[in-house]
C-alpha positions as CSV (number, residue, x, y, z in Angstrom):
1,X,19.4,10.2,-18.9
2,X,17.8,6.6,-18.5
3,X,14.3,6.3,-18.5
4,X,14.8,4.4,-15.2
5,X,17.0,7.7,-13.7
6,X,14.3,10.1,-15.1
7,X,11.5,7.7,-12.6
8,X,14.3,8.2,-10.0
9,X,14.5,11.8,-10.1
10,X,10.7,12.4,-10.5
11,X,10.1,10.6,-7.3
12,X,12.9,12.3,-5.5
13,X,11.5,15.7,-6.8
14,X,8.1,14.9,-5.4
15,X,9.0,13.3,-1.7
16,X,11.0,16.6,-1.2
17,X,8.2,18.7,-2.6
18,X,5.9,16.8,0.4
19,X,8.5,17.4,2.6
20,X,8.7,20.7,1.7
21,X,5.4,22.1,1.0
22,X,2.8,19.8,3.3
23,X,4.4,21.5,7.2
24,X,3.9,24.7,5.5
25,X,-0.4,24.3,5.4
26,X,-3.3,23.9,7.6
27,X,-3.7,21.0,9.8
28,X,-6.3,19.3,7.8
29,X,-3.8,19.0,5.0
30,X,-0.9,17.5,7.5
31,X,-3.2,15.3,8.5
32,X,-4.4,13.7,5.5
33,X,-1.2,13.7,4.0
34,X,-0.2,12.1,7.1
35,X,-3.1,9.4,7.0
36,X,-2.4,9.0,3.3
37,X,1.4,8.4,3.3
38,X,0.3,6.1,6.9
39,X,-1.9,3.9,4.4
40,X,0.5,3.9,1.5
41,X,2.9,1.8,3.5
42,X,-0.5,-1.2,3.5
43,X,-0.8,0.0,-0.4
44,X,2.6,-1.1,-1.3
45,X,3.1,-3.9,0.4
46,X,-0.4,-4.7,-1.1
47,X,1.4,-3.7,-4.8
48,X,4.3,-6.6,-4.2
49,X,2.8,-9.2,-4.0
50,X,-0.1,-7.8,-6.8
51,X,2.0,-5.8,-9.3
52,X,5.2,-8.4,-8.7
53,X,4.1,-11.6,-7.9
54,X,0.9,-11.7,-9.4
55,X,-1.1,-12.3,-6.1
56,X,-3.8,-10.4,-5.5
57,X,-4.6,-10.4,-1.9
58,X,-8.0,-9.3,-0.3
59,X,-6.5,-9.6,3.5
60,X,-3.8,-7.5,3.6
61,X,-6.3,-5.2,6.3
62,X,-5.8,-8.2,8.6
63,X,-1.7,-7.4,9.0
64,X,-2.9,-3.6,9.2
65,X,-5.3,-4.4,12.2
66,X,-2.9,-6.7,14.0
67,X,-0.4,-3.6,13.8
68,X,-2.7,-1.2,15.2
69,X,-4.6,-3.1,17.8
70,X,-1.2,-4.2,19.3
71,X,-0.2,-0.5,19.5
72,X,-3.1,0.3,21.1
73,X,-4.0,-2.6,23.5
74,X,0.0,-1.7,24.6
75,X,-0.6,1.8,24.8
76,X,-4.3,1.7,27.0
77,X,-3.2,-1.2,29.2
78,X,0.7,-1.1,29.8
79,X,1.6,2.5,29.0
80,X,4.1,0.6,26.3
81,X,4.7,2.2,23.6
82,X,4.4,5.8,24.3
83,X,8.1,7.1,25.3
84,X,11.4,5.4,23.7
85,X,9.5,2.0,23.4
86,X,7.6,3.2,20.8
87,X,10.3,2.1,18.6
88,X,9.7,-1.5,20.3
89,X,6.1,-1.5,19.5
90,X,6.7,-0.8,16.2
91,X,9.8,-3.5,16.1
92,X,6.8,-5.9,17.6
93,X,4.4,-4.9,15.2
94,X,6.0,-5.2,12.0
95,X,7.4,-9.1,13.8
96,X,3.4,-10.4,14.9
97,X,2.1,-9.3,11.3
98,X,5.1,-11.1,9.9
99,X,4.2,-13.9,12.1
100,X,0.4,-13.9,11.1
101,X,1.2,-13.3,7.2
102,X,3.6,-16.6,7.5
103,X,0.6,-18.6,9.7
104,X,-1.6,-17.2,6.7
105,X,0.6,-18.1,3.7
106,X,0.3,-21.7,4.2
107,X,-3.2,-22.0,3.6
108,X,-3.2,-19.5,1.0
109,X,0.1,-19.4,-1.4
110,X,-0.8,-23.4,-2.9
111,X,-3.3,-21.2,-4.4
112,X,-3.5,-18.9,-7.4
113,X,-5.6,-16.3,-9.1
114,X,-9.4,-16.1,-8.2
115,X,-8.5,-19.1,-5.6
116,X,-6.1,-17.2,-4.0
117,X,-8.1,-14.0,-3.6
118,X,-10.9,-16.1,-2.2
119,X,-8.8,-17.6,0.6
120,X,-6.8,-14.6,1.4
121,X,-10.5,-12.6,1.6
122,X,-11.8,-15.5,3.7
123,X,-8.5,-14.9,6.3
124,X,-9.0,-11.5,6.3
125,X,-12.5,-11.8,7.7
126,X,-11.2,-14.1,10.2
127,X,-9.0,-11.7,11.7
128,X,-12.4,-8.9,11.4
129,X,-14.5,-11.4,13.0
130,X,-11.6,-11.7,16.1
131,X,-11.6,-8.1,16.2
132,X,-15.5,-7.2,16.0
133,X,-16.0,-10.3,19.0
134,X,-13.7,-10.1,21.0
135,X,-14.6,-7.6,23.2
136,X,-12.3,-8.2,26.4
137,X,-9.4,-7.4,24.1
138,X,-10.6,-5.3,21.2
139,X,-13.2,-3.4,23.0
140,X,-15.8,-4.4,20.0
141,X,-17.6,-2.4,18.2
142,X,-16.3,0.7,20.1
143,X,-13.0,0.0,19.5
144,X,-9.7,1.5,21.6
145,X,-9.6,5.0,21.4
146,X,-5.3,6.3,22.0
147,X,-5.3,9.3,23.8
148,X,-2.6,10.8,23.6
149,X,1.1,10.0,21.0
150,X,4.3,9.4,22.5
151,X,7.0,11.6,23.6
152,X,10.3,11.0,23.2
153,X,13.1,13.8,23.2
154,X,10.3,15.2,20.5
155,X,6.5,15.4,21.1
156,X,4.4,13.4,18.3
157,X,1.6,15.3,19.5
158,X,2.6,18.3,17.1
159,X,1.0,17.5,13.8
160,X,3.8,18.5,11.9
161,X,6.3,16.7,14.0
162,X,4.0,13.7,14.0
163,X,4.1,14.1,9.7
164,X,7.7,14.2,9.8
165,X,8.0,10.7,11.4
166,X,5.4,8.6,9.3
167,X,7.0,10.3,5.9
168,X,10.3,9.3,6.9
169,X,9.1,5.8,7.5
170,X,7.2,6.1,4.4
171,X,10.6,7.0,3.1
172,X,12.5,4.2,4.4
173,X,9.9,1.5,3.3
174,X,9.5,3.0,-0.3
175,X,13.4,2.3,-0.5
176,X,13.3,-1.2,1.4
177,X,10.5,-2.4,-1.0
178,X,12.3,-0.8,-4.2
179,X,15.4,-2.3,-3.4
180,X,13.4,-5.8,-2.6
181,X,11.6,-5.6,-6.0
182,X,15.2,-4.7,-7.8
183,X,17.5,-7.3,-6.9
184,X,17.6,-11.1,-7.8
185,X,15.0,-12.1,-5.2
186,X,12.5,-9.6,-6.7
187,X,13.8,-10.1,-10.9
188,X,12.2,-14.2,-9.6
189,X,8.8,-12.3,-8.3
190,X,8.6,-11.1,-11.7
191,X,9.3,-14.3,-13.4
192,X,6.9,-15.9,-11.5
193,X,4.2,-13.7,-11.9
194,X,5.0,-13.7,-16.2
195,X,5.6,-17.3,-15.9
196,X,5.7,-19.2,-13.4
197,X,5.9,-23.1,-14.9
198,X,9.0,-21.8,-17.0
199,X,10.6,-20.6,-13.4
200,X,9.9,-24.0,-12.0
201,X,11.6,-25.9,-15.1
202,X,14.7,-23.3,-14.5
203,X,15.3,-24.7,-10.7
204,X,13.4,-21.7,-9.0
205,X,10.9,-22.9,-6.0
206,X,8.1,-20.7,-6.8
207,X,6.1,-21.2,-3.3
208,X,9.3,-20.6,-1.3
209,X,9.4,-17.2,-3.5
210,X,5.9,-16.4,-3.2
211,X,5.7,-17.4,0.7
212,X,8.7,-15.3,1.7
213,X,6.9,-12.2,-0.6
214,X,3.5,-12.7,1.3
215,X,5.4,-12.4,4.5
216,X,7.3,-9.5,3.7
217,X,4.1,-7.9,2.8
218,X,2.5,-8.8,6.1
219,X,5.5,-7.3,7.9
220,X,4.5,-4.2,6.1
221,X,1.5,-4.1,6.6
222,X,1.6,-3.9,10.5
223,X,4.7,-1.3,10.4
224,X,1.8,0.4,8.4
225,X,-0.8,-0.3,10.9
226,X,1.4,0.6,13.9
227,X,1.6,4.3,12.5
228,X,-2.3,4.5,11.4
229,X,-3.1,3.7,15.0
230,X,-1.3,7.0,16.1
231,X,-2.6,8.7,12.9
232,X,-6.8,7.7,13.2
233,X,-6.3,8.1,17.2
234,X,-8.9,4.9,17.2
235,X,-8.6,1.0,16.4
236,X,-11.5,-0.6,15.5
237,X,-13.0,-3.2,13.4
238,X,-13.2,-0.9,10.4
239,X,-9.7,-1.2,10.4
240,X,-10.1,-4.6,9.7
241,X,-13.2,-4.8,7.2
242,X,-13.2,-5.9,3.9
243,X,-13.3,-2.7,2.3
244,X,-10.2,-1.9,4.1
245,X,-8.4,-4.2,2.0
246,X,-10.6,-4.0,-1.4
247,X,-9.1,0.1,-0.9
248,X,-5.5,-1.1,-0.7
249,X,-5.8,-3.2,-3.9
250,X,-7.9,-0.4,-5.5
251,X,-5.4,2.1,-4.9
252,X,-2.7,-0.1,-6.2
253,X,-4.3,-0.6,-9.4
254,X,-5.3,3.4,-10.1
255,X,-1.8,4.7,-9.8
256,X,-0.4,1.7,-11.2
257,X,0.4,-2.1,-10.0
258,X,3.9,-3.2,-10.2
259,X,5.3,0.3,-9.7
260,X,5.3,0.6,-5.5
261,X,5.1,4.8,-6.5
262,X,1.9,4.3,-8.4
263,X,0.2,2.7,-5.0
264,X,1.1,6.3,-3.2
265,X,0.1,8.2,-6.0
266,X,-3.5,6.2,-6.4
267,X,-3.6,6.7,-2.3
268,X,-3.2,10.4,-2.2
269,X,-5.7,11.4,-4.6
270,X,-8.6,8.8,-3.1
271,X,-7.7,10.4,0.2
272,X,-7.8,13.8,-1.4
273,X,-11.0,13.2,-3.0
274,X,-13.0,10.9,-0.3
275,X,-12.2,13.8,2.2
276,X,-13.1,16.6,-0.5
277,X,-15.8,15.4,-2.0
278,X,-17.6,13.8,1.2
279,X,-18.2,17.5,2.1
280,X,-19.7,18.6,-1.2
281,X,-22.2,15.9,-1.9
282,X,-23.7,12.7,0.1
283,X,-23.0,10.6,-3.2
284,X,-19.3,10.7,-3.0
285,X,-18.9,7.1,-3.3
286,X,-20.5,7.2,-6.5
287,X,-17.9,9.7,-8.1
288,X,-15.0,7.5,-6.3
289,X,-16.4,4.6,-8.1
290,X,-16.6,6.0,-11.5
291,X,-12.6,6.8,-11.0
292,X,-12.0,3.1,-10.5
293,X,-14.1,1.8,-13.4
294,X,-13.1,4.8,-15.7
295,X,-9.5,3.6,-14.8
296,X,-9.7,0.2,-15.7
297,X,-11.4,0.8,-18.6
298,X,-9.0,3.3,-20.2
299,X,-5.8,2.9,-18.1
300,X,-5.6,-0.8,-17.7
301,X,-1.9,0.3,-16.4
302,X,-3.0,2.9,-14.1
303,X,-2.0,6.6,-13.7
304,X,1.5,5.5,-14.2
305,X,1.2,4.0,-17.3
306,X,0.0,7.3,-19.2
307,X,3.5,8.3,-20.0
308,X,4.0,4.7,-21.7
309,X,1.1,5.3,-23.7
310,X,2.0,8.4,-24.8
311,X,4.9,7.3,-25.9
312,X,3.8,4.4,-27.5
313,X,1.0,6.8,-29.8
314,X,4.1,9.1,-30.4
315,X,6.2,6.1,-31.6
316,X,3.2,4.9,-33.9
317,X,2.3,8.0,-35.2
318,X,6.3,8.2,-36.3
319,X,6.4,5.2,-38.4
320,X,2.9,5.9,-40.1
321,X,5.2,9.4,-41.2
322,X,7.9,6.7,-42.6
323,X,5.6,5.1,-44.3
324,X,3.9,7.7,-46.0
325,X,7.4,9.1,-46.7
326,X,8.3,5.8,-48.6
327,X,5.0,5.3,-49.9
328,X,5.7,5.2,-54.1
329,X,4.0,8.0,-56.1
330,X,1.6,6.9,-58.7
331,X,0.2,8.9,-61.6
């Protein structure tokens, strides 16, 4: 079996494990699994245009809060959203985000590296300042608070019913975004992010590349933002905060940039261990923190990369073997 087939399998073992396993706990489980998987959708889309295309965004909480404060402006106001037409909202949220990211990606895709993370950080704080003064619309500081989920046929209201829906979109994105990263358009991401003057000499038009990833990424980020809105039960400007998208990025780089199942893997355990930890001690952050930096220093690669490594020490270790087997004998 192919290395690539044995990545396959692994994640298909572990999504039905979830599947499985998760319904069968305690609500607080379901519900941070159900907030995690929610957010992973914002951490992938964040690991596309990081791990592929070699631009690291720090505003990809602005396509997040556009999702969820149109789900529940719609939702307080209009009653949309919370029967059949929920599948409109979330049609309408993944489109405005798109929308925004493409509004967005003209002032920031010209730009590259430590530029580009500057601008996309100074458009996400845009969007929190909207958000955070805007207080007709947003309702401020106090955010909107969604009182109830919708009902259609089945009742989101049930946690575990509720689980079921964000994991299969979870599901469906994981395979829209891997098959986006694995075909021709995606093989250019890559090029682009290894090199992207030799992609411009081959006839490739980098920006158009990088502009149609960034709003793909934006598109995901408010189908993420849609479900996290029915997940938190609240919008508000923390949703839109810096730190919001400094998490997203974070998470990307513990499990592993330029894998999409790294991102879910880095979300899960800070979820897990924000949530755990934040009842044990009052210095939680601290401990979260040292993850990060203990990462970076020893797993440049992330979680996911520790299989490479081994395999790369195994490898070595083998030829130092060869060579002591050839090694000549002196007396």
């Amino acid at each position: 079996m192919t290395s690539q087939a044995t990545k396959v399998l692994a994640v298909v073992v572990a999504l039905t494990a979830i599947a499985v396993i998760v319904p069968n706990t305690n609500s607080f489980v379901i519900l941070l699994t159900t907030r995690a998987l929610a957010f992973s959708i914002l951490v992938m889309s964040v690991d596309v245009l990081l791990g592929y295309t070699g631009l690291p965004s720090l505003g990809q909480a602005a396509y997040l809060g556009v999702g969820a404060y149109l789900t529940a402006i719609l939702a307080t106001r209009y009653q949309v959203g919370l029967g059949y037409d929920f599948w409109l909202v979330v049609v309408l949220g993944i489109l405005i985000a798109a929308v925004l990211a493409a509004v967005f990606g003209l002032l920031a895709i010209r730009a590259s590296g430590v530029y580009f993370l500057m601008i996309t950080l100074a458009l996400g704080q845009c969007a929190w300042g909207l958000a955070y003064r805007w207080n007709s619309l947003t309702g401020g500081d106090n955010g909107i608070n969604l009182r109830r989920r919708p009902k259609f046929g089945i009742d989101l209201a049930n946690e575990v019913t509720f689980f079921f829906l964000v994991f299969g979109f979870f599901v469906v994105s994981l395979l829209l975004m891997y098959t986006l990263v694995r075909s021709p358009f995606g093989r250019s991401l890559t090029g682009i992010r290894e090199r992207e003057l030799r992609m411009k000499i081959l006839g490739y038009n980098t920006w158009l590349h990088k502009y149609v990833a960034f709003i793909i990424a934006g598109g995901f980020g408010g189908l993420a933002g849609v479900l996290w809105a029915h997940t938190a039960g609240i919008v508000s400007p923390e949703n839109v905060v810096l730190t919001t998208s400094v998490d997203a990025l974070l998470m990307a780089v513990l499990g592993g940039a330029g894998t999409l199942v790294g991102g879910v893997i880095g979300a899960l355990i800070v979820f897990g261990l924000r949530e755990y930890l934040s009842t044990l001690v009052p210095w939680w952050q601290y401990v979260l923190g040292g993850v990060y930096v203990l990462t970076i220093l020893f797993l440049p690669t992330g979680l996911m990369g520790i299989p490479e490594r081994i395999r790369q020490r195994q490898t070595l270790s083998g030829k130092r073997e060869d060579v002591k087997e050839i090694a000549p004998v002196t007396s």
